[in-house]
C-alpha positions as CSV (number, residue, x, y, z in Angstrom):
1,X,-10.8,-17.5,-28.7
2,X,-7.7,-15.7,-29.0
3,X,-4.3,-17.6,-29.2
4,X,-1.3,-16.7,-26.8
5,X,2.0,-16.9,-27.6
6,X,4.3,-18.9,-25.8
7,X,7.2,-16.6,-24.4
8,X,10.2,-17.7,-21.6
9,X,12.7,-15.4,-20.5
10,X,15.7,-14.1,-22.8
11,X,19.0,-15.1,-21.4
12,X,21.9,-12.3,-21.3
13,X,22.6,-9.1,-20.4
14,X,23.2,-7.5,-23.9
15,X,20.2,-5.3,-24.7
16,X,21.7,-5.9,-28.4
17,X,18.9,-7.6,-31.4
18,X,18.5,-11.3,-31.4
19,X,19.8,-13.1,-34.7
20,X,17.2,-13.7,-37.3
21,X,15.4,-16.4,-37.9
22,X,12.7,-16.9,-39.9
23,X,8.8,-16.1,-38.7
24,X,6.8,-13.4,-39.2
25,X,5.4,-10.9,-36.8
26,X,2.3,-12.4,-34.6
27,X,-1.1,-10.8,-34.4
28,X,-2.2,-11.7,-31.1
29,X,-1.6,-11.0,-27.8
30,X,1.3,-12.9,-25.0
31,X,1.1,-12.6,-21.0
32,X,4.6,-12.7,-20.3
33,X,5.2,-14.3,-16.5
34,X,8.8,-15.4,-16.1
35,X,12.0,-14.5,-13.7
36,X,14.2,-11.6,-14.5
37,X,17.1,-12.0,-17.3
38,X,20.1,-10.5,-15.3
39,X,20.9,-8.8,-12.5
40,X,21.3,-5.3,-14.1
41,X,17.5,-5.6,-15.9
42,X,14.3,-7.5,-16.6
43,X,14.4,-8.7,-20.3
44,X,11.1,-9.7,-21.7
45,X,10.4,-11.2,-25.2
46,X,7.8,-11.6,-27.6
47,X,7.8,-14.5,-29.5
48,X,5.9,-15.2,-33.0
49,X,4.3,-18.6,-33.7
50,X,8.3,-20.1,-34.6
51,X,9.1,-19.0,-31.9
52,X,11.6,-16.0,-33.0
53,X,11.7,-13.3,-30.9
54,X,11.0,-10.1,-32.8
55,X,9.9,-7.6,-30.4
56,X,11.3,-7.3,-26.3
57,X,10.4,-5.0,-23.2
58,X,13.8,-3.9,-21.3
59,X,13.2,-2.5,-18.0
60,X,16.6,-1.2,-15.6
61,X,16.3,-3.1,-12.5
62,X,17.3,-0.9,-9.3
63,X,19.8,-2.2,-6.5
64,X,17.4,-3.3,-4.1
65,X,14.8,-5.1,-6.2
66,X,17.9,-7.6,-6.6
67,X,16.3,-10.7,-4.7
68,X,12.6,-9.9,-6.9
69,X,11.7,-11.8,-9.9
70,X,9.2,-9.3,-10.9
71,X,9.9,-5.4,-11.7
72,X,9.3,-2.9,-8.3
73,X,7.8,-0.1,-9.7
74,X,7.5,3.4,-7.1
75,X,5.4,6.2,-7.3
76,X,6.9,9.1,-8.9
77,X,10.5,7.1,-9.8
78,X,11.3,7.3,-13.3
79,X,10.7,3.8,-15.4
80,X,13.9,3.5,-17.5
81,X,13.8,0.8,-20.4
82,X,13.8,0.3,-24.0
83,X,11.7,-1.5,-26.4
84,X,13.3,-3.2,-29.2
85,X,12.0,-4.7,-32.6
86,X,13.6,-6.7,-34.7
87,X,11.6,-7.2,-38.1
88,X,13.0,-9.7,-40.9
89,X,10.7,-8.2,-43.7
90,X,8.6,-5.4,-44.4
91,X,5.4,-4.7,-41.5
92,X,2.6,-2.4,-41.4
93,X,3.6,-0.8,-37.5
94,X,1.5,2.5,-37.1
95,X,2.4,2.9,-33.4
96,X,4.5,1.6,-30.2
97,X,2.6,2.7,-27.1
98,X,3.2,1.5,-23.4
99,X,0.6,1.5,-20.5
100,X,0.7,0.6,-16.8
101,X,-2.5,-0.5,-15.8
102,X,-3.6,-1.1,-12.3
103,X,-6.8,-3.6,-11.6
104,X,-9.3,-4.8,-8.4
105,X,-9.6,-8.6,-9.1
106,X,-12.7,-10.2,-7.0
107,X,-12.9,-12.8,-9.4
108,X,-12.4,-14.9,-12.7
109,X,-15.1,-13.2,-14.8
110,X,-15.1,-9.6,-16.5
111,X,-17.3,-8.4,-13.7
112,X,-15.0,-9.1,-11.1
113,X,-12.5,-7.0,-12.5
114,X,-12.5,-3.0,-11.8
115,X,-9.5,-1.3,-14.4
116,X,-8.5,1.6,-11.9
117,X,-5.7,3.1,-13.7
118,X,-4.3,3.1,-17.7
119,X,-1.3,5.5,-18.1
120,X,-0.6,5.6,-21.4
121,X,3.2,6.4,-22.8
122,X,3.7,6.9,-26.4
123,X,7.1,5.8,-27.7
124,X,6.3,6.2,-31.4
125,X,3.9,6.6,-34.1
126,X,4.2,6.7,-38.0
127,X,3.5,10.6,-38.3
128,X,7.1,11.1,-36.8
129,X,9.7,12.0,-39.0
130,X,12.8,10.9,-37.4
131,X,12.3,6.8,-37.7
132,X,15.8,6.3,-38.6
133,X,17.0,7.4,-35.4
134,X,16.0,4.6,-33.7
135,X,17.2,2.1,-36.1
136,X,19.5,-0.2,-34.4
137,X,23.6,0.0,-35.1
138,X,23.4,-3.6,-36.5
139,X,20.3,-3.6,-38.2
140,X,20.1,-3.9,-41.4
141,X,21.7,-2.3,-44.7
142,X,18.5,-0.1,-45.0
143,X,19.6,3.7,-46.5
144,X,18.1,6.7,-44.3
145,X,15.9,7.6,-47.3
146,X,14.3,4.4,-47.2
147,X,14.0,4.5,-43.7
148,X,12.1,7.6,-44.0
149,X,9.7,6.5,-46.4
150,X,9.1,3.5,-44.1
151,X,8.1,6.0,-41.8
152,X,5.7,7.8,-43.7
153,X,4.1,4.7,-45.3
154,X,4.2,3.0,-41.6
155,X,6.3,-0.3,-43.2
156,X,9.3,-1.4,-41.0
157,X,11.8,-3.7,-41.6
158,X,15.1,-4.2,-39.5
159,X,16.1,-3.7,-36.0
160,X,15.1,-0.9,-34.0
161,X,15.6,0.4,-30.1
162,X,12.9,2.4,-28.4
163,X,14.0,4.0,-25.4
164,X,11.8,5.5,-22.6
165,X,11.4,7.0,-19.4
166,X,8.3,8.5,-17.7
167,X,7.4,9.1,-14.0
168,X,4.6,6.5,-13.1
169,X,1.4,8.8,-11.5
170,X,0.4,8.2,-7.8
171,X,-3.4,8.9,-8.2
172,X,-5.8,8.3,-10.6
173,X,-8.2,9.9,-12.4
174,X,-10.3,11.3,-9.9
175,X,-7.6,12.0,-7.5
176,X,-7.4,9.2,-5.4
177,X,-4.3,7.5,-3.8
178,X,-3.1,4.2,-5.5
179,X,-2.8,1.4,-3.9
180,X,-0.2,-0.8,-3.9
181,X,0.2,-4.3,-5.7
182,X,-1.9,-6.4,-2.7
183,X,-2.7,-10.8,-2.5
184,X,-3.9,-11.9,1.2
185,X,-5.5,-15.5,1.8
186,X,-8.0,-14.2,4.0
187,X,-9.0,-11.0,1.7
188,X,-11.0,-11.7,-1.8
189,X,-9.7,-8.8,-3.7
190,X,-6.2,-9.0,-5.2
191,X,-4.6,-5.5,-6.7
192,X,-2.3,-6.7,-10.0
193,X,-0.2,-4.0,-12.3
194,X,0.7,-4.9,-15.0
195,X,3.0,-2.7,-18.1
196,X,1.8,-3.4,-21.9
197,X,3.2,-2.8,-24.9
198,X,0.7,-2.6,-27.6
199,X,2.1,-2.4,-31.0
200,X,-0.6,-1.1,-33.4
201,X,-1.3,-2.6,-36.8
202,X,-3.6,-0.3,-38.5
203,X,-7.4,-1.0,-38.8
204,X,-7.2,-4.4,-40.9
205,X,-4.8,-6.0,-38.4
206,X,-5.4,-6.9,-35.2
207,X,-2.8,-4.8,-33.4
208,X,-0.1,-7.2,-31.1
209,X,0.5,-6.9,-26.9
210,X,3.1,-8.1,-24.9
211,X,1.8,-7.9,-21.3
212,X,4.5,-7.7,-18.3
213,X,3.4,-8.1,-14.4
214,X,4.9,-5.8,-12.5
215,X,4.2,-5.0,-8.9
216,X,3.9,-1.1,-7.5
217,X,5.1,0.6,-4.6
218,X,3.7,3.6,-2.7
219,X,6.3,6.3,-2.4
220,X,5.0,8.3,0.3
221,X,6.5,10.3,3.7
222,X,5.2,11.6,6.4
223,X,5.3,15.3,6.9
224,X,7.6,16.6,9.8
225,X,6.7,16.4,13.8
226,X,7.0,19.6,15.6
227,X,10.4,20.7,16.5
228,X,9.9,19.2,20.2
229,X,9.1,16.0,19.2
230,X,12.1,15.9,16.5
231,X,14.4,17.3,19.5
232,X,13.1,14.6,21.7
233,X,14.1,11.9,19.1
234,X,17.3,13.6,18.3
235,X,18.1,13.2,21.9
236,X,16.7,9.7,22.3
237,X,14.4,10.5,25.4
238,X,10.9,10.6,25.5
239,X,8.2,13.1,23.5
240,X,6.6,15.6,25.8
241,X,3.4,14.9,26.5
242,X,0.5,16.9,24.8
243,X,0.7,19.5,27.8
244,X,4.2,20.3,27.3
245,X,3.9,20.0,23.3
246,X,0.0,20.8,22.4
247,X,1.6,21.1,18.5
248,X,3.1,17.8,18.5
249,X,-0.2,15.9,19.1
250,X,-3.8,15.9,17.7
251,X,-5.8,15.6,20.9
252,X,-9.5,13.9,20.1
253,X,-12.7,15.2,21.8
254,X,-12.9,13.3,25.6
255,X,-15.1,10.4,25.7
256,X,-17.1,9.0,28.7
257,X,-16.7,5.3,29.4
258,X,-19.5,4.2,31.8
259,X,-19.9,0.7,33.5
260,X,-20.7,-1.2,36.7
261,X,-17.5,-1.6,39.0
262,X,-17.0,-4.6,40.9
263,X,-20.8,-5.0,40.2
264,X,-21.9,-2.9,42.5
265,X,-22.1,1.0,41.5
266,X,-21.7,3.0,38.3
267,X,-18.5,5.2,37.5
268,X,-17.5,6.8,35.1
269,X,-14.3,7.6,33.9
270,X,-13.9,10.4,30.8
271,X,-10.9,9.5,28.7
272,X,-9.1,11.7,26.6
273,X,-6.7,10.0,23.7
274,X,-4.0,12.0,22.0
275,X,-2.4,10.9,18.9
276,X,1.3,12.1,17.3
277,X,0.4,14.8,15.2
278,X,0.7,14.8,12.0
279,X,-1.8,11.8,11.7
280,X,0.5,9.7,8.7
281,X,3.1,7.0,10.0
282,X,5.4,5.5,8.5
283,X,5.0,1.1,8.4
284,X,7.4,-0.5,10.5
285,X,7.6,2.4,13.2
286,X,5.0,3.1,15.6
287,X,2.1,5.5,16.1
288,X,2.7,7.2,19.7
289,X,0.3,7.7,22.0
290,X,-1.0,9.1,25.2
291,X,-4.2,9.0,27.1
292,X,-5.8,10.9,30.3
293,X,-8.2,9.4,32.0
294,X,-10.1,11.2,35.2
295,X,-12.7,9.8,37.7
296,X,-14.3,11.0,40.7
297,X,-13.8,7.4,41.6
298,X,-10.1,6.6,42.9
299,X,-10.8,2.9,43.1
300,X,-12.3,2.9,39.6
301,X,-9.0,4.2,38.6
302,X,-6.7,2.3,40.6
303,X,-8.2,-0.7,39.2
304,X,-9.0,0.4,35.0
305,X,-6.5,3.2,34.7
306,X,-4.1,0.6,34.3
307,X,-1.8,-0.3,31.2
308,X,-3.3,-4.1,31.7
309,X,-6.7,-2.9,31.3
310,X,-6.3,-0.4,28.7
311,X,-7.3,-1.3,25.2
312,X,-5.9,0.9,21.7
313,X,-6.4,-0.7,18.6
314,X,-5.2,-0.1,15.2
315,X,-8.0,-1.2,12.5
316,X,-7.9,-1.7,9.0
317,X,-10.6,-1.8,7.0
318,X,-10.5,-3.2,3.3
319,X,-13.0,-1.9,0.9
320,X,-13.7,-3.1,-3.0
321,X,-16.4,-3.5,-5.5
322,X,-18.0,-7.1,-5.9
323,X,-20.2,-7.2,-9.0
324,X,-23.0,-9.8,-9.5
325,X,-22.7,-8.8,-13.5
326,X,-20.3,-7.1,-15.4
327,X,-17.1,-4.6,-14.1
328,X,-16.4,-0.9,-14.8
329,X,-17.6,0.5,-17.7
330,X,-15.6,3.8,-18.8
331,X,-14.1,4.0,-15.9
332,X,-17.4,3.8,-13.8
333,X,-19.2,1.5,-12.1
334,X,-22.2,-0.4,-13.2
335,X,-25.4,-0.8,-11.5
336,X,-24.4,-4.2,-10.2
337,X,-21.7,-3.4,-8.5
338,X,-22.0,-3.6,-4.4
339,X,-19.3,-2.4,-2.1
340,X,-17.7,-4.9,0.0
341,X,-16.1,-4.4,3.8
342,X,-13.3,-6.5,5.4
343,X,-12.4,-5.3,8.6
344,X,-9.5,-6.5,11.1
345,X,-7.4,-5.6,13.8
346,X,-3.9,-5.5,12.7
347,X,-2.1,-4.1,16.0
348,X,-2.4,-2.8,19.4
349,X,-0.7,-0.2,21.9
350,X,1.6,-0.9,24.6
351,X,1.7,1.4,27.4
352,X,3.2,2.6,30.9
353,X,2.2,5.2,33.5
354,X,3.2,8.6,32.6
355,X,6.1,8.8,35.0
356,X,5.8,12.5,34.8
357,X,2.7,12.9,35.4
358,X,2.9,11.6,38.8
359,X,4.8,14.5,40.5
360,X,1.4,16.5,40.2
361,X,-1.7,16.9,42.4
362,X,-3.5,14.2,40.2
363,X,-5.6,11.6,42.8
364,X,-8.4,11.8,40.3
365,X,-6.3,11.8,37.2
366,X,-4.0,9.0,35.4
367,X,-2.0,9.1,32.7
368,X,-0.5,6.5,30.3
369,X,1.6,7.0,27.3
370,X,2.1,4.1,24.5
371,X,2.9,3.2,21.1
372,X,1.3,1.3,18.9
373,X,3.7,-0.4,16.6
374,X,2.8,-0.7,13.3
375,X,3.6,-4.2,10.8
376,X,6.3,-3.6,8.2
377,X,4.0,-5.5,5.5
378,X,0.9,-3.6,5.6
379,X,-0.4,-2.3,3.1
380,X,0.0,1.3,2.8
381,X,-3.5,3.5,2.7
382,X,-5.0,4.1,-0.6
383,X,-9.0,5.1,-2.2
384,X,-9.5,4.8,-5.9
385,X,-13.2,3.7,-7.0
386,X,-12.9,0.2,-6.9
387,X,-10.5,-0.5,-3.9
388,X,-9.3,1.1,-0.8
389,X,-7.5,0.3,2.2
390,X,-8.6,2.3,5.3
391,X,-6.8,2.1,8.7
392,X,-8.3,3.7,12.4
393,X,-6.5,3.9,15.8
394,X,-10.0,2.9,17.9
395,X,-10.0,3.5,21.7
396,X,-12.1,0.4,23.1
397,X,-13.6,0.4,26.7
398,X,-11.4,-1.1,29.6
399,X,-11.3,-4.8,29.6
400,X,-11.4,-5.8,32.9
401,X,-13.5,-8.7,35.3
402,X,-14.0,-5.5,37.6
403,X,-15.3,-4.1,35.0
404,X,-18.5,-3.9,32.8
405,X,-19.3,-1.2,30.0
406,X,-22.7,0.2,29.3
407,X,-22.4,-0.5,26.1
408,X,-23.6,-3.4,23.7
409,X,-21.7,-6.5,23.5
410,X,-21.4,-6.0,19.9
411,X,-18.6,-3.1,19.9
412,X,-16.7,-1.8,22.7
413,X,-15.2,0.9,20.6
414,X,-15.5,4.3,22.4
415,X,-13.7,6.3,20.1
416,X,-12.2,6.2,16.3
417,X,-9.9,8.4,14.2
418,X,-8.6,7.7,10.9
419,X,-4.8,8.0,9.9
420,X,-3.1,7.2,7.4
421,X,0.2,5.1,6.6
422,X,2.6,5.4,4.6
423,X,5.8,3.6,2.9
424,X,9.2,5.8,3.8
425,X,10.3,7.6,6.8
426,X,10.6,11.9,6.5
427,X,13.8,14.3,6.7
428,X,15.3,14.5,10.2
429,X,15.7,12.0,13.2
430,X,14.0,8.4,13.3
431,X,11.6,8.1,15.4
432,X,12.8,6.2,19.1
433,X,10.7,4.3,20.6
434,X,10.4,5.3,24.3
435,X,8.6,1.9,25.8
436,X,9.8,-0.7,23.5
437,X,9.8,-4.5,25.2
438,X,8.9,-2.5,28.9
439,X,5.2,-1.4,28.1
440,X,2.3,-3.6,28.4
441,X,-0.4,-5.2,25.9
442,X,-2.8,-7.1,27.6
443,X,-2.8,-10.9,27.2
444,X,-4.6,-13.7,28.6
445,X,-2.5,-14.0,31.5
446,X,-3.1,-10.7,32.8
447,X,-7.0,-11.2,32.5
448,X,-6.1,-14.4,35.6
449,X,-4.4,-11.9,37.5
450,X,-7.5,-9.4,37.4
451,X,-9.6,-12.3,38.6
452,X,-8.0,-12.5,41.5
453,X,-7.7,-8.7,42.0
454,X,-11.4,-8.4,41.6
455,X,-12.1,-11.8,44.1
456,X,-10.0,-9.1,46.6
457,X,-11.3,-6.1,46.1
458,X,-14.8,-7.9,46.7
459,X,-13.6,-9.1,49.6
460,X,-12.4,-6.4,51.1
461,X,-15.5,-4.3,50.5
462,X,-17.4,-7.1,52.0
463,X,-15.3,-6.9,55.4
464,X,-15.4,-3.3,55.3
465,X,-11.9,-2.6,54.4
């Protein structure tokens, strides 16, 4: 079993070589979990059995990851840092390589971990020539012509800076969206990155790693609306609906929701959901809606046309690997791996009558518009092998005592479409919410008030109203 180092946090904001003390470099591994150094970077050491620092990871820290104890990595932002060394005698270094890896953890075993992502940065390796210009201001008296023959033989001795900065990837190998650092109670699969620095030692040493959690961030925007819809926000008044602005929406195939009215007859009423077009929204807005709904049956839709009996749900489905055996092997999964499901509702749409709708012949038609506001912590979409977060706006039948669907007990859902979500908002106006606290989601107490509607309605067709 493989000792681990003990390591706290380095004090200070000097990115300046520790003093020396005596110890000599370790040859095993330390998992480095401690609060940031500063409030201008993160500052982690590596400690040998003495307890002398000889070897640190420095990592800028941005403006607004000031209240974080652990680096916020983002897609496609540069990672700015430096390594430093500082070596009291002569060591066998072949290498200084930094990775971000990205894992699925289902549980404590190997095979509950799924490695999804290892980008690799090189930051040195003994076959470069130009060693000494990374040695350190106040290292040691060592002449450049020993320094170069350090290099050559791979023996280093003194203090040395490393810097780097590389633009961390946004999909893995096989093209797939990364997902973002992720920990629910109710969900079994946690998402960790982590950065390590592996210094190599050559074949007859084991080689030494300094592992730092860090925690990634999607970096994602939505393309633009159409030109209406950005006018319409620009203006702060409401979007045209999908007759005005066919562009601005992606308008799904009309679904038939058939049930027993009042229980007494069939109706049916065929409902036609439109979505904001493009289908990617940005977490902590809203996805805007708009539905039409026709019957041959007026009472039908006096009574289930209705913002109170109207039902739009926004799912998310969470989906990872859960192995009975071992985890990926290469990069691939193994025979005993099973894909798992979690599935949950994580919002639904308020809505109002379409106030513009009612100035047209429409005594068989209704229409509602909404908006279904969407959680600033979710997690933003993402599909690599082992892990994936999958979200879909579902129409469900009307909920209603009037009413009863045709359809099993088991799922009301009518209709599903898949969108994505993302992290940022896109170039041009925010998006204005047009129904805010005024629209309806329907609650318990509204299901009391369509009792007693549907105790009238029978009565009336009772008396012959």
């Amino acid at each position: 079993m493989q000792k681990v180092a003990s390591s706290t946090p380095m004090q200070g904001s000097s990115s300046h070589p520790l003093p020396h003390n005596a110890g000599r470099i370790p040859r095993y591994s330390t998992v480095f979990d401690a609060h940031p150094s500063t409030n201008t970077h993160f500052l982690y050491p590596l400690k040998n059995g003495k307890g002398r620092v000889w070897a640190s990871v420095n990592l800028r820290r941005e403006d607004h990851q000031s209240s974080n104890s652990l680096p916020i990595l983002e897609g496609l932002s540069p990672v700015v840092g430096s390594v430093t060394l500082d070596l009291e005698s002569a060591e066998v270094i072949q290498s200084l390589t930094l990775s971000v890896r990205g894992r699925a953890i289902t549980g404590a075993n190997e095979g509950g971990s799924h490695t999804f992502l290892d980008h690799s940065h090189c930051l040195w390796t003994k076959d470069q020539k130009e060693l000494y210009a990374y040695r350190h201001t106040r290292s040691y008296n060592v002449s450049s012509t020993n320094s170069s023959s350090s290099s050559t033989s791979g023996k280093l001795s003194g203090q040395y800076l490393f810097p780097f900065s590389f633009i961390l990837p946004t999909i893995d190998a096989t093209g797939g969206t990364l997902p973002e650092s992720f920990s629910e109670r109710s969900t079994l699969v946690r998402i960790r990155y982590e950065m390590v620095l592996k210094i190599g030692r050559g074949r007859l040493r084991a080689d030494s790693k300094l592992h730092v959690p860090i925690i990634y961030r999607r970096k994602a925007a939505p393309p633009p609306p159409s030109p209406l819809r950005q006018r319409s926000y620009h203006e702060n008044t409401a979007a045209p609906s999908p007759d005005i602005d066919p562009n601005g929406w992606v308008t799904l195939s009309p679904v038939d929701c058939v049930g027993q009215l009042l229980h007494s007859r069939t109706v049916v009423l065929r409902c036609r959901l439109s979505l904001a077009n493009p289908l990617s929204y940005t977490r902590g807005s809203f996805i805007p809606c708009h539905l039409r709904i026709e019957s041959v049956d007026e009472q039908a839709l006096d009574l289930l046309a209705s913002p109170r009996t109207t039902i739009v749900r926004l799912n998310r489905r969470i989906r990872y690997l859960h192995d009975a055996g071992q985890g990926m092997q290469a990069n691939r999964m193994s025979l005993a791996s099973k894909p798992k499901f979690e599935n949950c509702d994580v919002g639904q749409a308020i809505w109002r009558h379409d106030l513009g709708n009612r100035t047209q012949d429409n005594s068989r038609v209704r229409c509602l518009v909404g908006e279904l506001h969407l959680p600033k912590d979710l997690p933003a979409s993402a599909d690599v092998v082992p892990f994936g977060v999958e979200y879909a706006v579902n129409l469900l039948a009307f909920e209603s005592p009037t009413f009863q669907p045709n359809i099993g007990e088991s799922s009301t859902v009518l209709q599903r479409q898949r969108v994505e979500l993302v992290t940022q908002f896109g170039e041009g106006p925010m998006p204005v919410s047009s129904i805010g606290k005024t629209g309806f989601a329907r609650t318990q107490t509204d299901e009391s008030s369509d009792i007693i509607l549907a105790a009238l309605h029978k009565i009336s067709v009772d008396l012959g109203w």
